[in-house]
Each structure stands twice: as C-alpha cells, then as structure tokens.
GUFI-349532 format. One record per residue (C-alpha): residue number from 0; x, y, z. Coordinates in nm, 3 decimals. Each point is the difference from the previous one (the first is absolute). Layout:
N
<NUM,<X,Y,Z>>
...
% end
This chain:
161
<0,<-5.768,-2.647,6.196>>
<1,<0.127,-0.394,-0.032>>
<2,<0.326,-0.028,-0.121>>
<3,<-0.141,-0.167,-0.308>>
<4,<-0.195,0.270,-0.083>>
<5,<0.301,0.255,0.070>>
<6,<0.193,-0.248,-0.236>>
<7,<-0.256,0.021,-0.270>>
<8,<-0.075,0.334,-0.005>>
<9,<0.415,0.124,-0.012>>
<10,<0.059,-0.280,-0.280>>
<11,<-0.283,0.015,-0.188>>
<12,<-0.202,0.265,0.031>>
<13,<0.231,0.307,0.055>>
<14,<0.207,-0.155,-0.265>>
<15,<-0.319,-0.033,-0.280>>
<16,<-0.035,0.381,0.129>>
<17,<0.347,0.103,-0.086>>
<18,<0.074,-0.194,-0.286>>
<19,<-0.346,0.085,-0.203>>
<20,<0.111,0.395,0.098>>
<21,<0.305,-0.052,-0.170>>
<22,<-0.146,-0.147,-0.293>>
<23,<-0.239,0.272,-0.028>>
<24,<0.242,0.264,0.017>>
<25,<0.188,-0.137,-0.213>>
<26,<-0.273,-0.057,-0.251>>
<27,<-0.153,0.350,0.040>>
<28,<0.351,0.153,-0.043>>
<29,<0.013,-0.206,-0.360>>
<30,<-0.337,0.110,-0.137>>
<31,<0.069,0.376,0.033>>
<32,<0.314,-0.023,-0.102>>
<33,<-0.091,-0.158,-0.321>>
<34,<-0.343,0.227,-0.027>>
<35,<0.248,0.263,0.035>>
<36,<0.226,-0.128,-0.235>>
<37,<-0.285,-0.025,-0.265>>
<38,<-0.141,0.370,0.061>>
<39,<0.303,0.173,-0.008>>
<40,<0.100,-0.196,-0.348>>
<41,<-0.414,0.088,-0.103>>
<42,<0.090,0.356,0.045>>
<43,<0.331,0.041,-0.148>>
<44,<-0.118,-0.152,-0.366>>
<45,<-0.198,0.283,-0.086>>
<46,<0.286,0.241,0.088>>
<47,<0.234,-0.209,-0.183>>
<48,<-0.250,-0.006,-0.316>>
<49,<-0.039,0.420,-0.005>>
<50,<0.363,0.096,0.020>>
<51,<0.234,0.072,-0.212>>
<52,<0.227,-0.280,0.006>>
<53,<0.066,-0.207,-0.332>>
<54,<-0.279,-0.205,-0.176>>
<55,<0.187,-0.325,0.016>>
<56,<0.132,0.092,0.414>>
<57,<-0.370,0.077,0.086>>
<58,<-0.120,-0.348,-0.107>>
<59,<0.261,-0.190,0.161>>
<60,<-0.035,0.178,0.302>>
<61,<-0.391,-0.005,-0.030>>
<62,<0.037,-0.411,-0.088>>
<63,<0.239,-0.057,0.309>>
<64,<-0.232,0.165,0.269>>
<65,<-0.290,-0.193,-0.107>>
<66,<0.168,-0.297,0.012>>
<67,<0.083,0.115,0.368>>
<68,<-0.358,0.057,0.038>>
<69,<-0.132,-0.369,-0.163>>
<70,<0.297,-0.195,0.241>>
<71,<-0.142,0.226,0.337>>
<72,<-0.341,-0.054,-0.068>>
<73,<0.109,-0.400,-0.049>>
<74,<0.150,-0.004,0.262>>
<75,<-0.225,0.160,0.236>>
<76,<-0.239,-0.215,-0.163>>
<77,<0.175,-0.356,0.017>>
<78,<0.108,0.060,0.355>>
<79,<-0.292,0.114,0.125>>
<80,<0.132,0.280,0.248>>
<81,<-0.345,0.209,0.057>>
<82,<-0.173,-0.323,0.118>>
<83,<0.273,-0.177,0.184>>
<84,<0.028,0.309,0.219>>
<85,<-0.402,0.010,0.059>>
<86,<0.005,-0.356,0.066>>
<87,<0.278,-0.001,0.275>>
<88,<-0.072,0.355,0.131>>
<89,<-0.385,-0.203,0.074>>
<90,<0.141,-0.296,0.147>>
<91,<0.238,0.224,0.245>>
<92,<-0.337,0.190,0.128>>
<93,<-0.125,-0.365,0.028>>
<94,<0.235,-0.129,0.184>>
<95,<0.049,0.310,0.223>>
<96,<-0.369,-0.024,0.048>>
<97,<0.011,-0.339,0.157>>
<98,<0.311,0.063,0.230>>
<99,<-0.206,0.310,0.133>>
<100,<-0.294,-0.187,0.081>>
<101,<0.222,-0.283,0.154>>
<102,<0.137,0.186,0.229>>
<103,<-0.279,0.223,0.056>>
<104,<-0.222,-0.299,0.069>>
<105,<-0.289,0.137,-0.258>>
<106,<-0.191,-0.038,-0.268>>
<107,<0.044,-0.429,-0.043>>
<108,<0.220,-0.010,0.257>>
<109,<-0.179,0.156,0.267>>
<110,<-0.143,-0.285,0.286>>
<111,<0.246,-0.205,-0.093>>
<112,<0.302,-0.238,0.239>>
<113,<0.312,0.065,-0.136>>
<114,<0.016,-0.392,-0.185>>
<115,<-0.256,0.112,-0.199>>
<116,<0.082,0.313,-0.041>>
<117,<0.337,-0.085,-0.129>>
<118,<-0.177,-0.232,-0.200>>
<119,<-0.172,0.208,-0.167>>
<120,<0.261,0.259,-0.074>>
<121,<0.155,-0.309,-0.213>>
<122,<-0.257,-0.058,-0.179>>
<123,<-0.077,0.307,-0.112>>
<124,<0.333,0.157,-0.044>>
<125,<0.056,-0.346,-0.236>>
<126,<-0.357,0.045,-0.199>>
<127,<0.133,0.348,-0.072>>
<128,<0.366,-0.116,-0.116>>
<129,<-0.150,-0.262,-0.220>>
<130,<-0.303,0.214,-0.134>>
<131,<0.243,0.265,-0.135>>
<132,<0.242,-0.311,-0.131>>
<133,<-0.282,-0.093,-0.222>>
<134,<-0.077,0.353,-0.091>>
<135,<0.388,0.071,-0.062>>
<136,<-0.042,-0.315,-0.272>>
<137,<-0.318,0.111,-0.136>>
<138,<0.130,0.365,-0.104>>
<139,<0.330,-0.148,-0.128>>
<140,<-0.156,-0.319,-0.231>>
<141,<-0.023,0.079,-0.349>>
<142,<-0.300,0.125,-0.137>>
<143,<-0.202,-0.336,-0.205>>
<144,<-0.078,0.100,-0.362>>
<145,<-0.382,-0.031,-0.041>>
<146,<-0.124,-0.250,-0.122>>
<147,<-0.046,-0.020,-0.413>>
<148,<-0.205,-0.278,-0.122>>
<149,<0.098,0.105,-0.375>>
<150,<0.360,-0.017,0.065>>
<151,<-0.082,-0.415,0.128>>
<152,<-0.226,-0.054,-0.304>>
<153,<0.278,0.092,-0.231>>
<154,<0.286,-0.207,0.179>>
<155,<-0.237,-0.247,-0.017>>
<156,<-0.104,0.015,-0.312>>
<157,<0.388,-0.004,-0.117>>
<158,<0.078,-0.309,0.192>>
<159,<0.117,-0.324,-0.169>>
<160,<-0.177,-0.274,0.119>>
% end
C-alpha cells in the first residue's frame, strides 16, 4: 500500500470509523435511557393512582411523573437518538465495508493498480461521509407546516393596501 493511501486510510477512514462508533454509542445509550425513563414513569402512575396515599399527594405525584414522561418523550424526540444511532451504526458498516474490500482487492476494487485503487477508496469513503451529512440534516430540519391556501386568503384579505 502507497504511503498516501496508508495516510488516508489511518486519518480518514479509521478515524470516520471510530468517531461515527462513538457517536452511535453514545446515541443508542441516550434513547434507552430515556425510553426507559418514560416506561418506568408509564408504569408507576397507575400504582400511584390506586393506593392509598392522600387525594391531593396522588395528583401531585401523578402530575409530576407525567411531566417526566412529556420532557423524555421531547427529548427523545427533539434529539433524535433512535435515528442518529441507525444512521451512524449504517455508515460504520459502510465504511468498514469499503476498507474490507480495499484491502481485500474485491468487489470494485478487485483488477485494480494501487493509484486507482486508492482512488477509489477516496471517493467512496467521501460519497459515504457526505451522503450521511445530508441525511444527518434532513432528519434534524424542522418539519414545514403544509401548506394552507385559506390561511393566505385571509392574510390577504386583511392586508392594507
């Protein structure tokens, strides 16, 4: 292997391989722990509701572990843990793919000189880095409201001109 290619593949690739592992540990770690969060609250309402503590105590403590409940399931949902960790857990197997078949010499890369091999291994290591950049953006952009002509024909209706 050219030194280029040795460069490349330490620098770039095995550190796109490490760092999107973190990330999806780290993001896999978060969803559970806030799905957890929300079932164990789910289960302890009802228990809370049927026993025998005061009427007033029961829906304070009822109120307080649904609000736990409402700020997990925001969170979970505004952070997007569940599909962070599918999107970098896919772009590790990606990218572990492509280092396999590069140094396997298979698949694309088999029949190949090493220039273009190394080549290669660039450019598809860097389609898959910017594919799941776009991705990334595209799960974490706000959802657009639909669009409601009635809404416009009143604003415009209530316009000065």
């Amino acid at each position: 292997m050219s030194e280029p290619a040795a460069g490349y593949k330490k620098e770039r690739l095995e550190e796109q391989i490490i760092w999107h592992s973190k990330k999806a540990r780290h993001n896999k770690l978060m969803f559970r722990l806030y799905q957890i969060i929300t079932l164990v609250a789910s289960i302890i309402i009802p228990i809370i509701n049927v026993s025998n503590i005061g009427d007033f105590q029961t829906r304070l403590i009822s109120s307080i572990i649904s609000g736990i409940i409402a700020i997990s399931t925001g969170i979970t949902q505004l952070e997007k843990y569940q599909e962070n960790w599918i999107l970098y857990r896919t772009n590790i197997e990606l990218l572990k793919k492509e280092k396999f078949f590069f140094e396997n010499s298979v698949g694309e890369y088999s029949n190949l000189v090493d220039n273009e091999k190394n080549k290669l291994l660039v450019e598809k290591v860097e389609s898959i880095v910017s594919a799941e950049t776009a991705k990334y953006f595209t799960i974490h952009q706000p959802k657009k409201e639909a669009h409601q002509p009635q809404e416009d024909e009143k604003v415009k209706n209530n316009t000065r001109t």
